[in-house]
C-alpha positions in Angstrom: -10.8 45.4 9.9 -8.1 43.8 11.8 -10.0 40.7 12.6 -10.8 40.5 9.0 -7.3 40.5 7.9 -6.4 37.7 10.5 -9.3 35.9 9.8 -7.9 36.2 5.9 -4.3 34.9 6.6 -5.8 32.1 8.7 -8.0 31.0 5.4 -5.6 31.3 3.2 -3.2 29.8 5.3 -5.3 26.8 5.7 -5.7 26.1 2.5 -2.5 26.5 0.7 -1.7 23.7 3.5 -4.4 21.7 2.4 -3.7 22.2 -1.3 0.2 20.7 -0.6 -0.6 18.0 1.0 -1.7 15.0 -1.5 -1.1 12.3 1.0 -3.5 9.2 -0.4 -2.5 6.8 2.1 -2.4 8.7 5.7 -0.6 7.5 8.3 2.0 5.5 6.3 4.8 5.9 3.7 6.2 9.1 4.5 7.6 11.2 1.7 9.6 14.0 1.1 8.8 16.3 -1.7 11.6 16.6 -3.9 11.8 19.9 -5.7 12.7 20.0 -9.4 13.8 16.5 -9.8 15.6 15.6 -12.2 13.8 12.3 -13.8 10.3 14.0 -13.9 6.8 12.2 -13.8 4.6 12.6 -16.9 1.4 13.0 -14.6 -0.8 12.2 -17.6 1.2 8.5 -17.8 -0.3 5.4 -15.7 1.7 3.7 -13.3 1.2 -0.2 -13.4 3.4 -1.9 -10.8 3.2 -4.9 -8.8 4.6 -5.1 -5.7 6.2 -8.7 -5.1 6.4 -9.3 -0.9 7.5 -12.4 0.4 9.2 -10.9 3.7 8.6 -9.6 6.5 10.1 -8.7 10.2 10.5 -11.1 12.7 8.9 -9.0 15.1 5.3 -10.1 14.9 3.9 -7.1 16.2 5.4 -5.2 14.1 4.1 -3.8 10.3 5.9 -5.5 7.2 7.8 -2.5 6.1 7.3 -3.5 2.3 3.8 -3.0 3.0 4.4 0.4 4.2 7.0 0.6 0.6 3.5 0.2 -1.5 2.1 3.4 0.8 5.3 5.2 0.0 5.3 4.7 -3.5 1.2 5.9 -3.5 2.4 8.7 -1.9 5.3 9.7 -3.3 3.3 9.8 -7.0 0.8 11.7 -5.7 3.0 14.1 -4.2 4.6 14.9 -7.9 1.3 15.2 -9.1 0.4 11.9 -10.1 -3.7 11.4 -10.0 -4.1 8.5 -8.2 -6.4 7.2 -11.0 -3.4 7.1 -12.9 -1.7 4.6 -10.5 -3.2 0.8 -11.1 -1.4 -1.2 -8.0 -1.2 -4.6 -7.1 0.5 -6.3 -4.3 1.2 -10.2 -4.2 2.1 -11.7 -0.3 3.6 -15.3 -0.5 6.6 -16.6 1.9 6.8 -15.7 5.5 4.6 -12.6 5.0 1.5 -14.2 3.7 0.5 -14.1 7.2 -0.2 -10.4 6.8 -3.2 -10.8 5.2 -5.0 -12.9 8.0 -7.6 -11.8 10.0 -7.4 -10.6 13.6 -8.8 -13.4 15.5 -6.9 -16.1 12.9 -3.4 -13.9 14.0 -4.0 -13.9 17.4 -4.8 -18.3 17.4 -1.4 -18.6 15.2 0.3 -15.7 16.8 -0.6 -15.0 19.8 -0.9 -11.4 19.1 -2.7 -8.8 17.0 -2.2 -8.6 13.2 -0.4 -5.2 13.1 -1.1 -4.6 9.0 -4.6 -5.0 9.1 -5.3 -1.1 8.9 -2.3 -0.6 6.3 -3.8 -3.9 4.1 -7.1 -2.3 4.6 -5.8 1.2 3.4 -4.0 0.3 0.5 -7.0 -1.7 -0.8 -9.5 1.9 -0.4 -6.8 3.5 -2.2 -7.7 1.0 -5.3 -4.9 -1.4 -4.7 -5.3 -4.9 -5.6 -4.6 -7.4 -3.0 -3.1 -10.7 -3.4 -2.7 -13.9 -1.4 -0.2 -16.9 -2.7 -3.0 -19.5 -2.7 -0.1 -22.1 -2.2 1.7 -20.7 0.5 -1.4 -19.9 2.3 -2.8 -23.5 2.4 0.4 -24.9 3.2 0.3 -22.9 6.0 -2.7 -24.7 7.1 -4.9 -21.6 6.9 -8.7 -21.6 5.9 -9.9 -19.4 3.7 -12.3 -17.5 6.1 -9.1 -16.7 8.7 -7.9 -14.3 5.7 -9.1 -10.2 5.6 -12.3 -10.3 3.8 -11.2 -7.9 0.8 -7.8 -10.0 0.2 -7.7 -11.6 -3.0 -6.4 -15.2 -3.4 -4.3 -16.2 -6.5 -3.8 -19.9 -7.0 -0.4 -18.4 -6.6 2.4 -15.6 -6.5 3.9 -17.3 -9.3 1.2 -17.2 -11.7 -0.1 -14.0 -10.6 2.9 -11.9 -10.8 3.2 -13.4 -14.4 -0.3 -12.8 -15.2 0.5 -9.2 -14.2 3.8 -8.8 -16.3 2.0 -10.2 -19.3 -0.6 -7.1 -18.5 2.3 -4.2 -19.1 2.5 -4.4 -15.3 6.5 -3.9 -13.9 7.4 -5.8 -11.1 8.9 -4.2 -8.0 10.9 -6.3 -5.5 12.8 -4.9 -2.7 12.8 -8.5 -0.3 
């Protein structure tokens, strides 16, 4: 009987955890739950954002923190009960961090080091977000096409896509 009972705390234990946690994105953009907010999400609503990220740290090993931004806002949603189908997502790289998006041996030849936002690029884009590459920026940069990550998207460029999204009820989110 007593086993039973532990064994019953354990369960539900377990998965009250699991039932709190909605991270969509792991390992990246930490939240904290906020308890009866004051500006409330309408969980049925969608979410159309793009994320406009033309920076990123000087340290090249590092992971462009507006990268891990787009993970935080996935999260945080998700967190206030946001479905993640109800979050449409897309992210355009141009300026200094359009070399996020290359590929690890293409970092390493311009960079001399490994890309450090290959498995956060790759995340984002399993959690349904749309991935875009200035097509500008990235051939004045003197990269080929085949030195970007294969499930990047390339826009002729951040201009016209950002604009392309506004026009599509999209709202812009810049924190360069």
């Amino acid at each position: 009987m007593k086993r039973s009972i532990t064994l019953l705390i354990l369960l539900v234990t377990f998965f009250g955890y699991a039932q709190q946690s909605s991270v969509i994105v792991e390992n990246y953009g930490a939240v904290y739950k906020v308890e009866d907010p004051d500006l409330k999400f309408e969980t049925d609503q969608k979410y159309n954002a793009v994320f406009d990220i033309y920076t990123d740290s000087e340290d090249i090993t590092k992971t462009n923190k507006l990268l891990d931004g787009v993970a935080r806002y996935i999260n945080m949603h998700s967190e206030q009960g946001v479905p993640k189908e109800n979050m449409n997502i897309a992210v355009v790289l141009h300026g200094s961090a359009t070399k996020d998006v290359l590929n690890n041996d293409a970092y390493k030849r311009f960079f001399k080091a490994e890309n450090p936002n290959i498995e956060l690029i790759n995340k984002l884009i399993e959690a349904n977000v749309k991935v875009y590459v200035c097509g500008q920026t990235y051939t004045g940069n003197a990269y080929n096409r085949e030195d970007k990550l294969p499930k990047v998207r390339m826009a002729i460029s951040a201009m016209t896509a950002l604009v392309m999204y506004q026009t599509e009820g999209y709202q812009i989110i810049n924190f360069n």
